[in-house]
N, C-alpha and C positions, 0 to 999 in steps of 0.2 A: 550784579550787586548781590552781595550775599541774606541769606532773608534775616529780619531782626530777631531776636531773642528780647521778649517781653516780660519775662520771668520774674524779674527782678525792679519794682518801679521806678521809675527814673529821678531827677531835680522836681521835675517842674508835676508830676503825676501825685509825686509824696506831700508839696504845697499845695497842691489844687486841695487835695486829702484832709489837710491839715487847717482847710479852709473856711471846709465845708462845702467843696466845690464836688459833684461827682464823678467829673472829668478834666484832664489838663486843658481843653482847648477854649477855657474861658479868659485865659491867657489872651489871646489870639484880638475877642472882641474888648474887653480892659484897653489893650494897646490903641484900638482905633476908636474905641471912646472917650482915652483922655485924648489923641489928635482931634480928632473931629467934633466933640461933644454932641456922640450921637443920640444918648439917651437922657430925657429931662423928665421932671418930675408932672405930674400930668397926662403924658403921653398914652397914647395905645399902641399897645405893640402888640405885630403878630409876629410869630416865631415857627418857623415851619422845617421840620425837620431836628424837633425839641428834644431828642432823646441822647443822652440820660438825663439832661438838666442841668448842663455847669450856666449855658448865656443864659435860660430861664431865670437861673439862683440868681444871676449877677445884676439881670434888670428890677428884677423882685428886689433885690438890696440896693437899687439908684432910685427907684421908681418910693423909695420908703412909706409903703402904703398909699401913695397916689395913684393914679392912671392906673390902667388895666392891660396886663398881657394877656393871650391868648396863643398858646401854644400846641400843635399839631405834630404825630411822629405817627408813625406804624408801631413802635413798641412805645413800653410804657415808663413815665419820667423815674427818677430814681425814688423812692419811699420817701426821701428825706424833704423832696421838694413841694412846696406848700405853700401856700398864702391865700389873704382875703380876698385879693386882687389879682387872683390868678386860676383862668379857666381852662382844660386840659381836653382837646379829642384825641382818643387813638384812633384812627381810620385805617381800612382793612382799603386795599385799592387794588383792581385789580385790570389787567388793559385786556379790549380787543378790540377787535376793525370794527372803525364805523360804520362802511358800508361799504358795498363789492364797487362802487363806481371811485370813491376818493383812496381807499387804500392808508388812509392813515392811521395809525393808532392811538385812542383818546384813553383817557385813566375815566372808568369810575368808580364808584365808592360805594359802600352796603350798609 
């Protein structure tokens, strides 16, 4: 498959834009929260792997100053994403082996 050319922003990047959204892929959770109504007012939500901030924006705008997100990423949300109700870690993560008998590799954090 030939690689994409990104140059130019697409339908759905130019909407997200014109949104207010920082990324297209808010698209994505929209569609499976009108199926499923997975986000209600009150709720807490954790959000892991928050970066740039479009599902952040979207729950912060269902959530309309109720409940509490709590969102998590290695880099950091877009500038524009903000609320009273909304608390942000950047975590710095980094792996090595447990221990010379299990051999596994665990994440931790600094």
């Amino acid at each position: 498959m030939p690689p994409r050319n990104y140059e130019k922003p697409d339908y759905w990047t130019q909407k997200a834009f014109s949104e207010g959204y920082p990324a297209r892929s808010v698209y994505k959770l929209k569609e499976m929260d009108e199926k499923f109504s997975l986000v209600k007012k009150d709720q807490r939500i954790l959000d892991l792997g928050a970066a740039p901030g479009s599902w952040t924006v979207y729950v912060l705008r269902k959530l309309d100053g109720t409940g509490h997100i709590t969102a998590v990423d290695l880099n950091p949300l877009a500038k524009d994403v903000k609320g009273v109700n909304l608390s942000f870690f950047r975590v710095i993560c980094f792996l090595r082996k447990s221990g010379k008998q299990s051999g596994k590799t665990v994440p931790i954090t600094r």
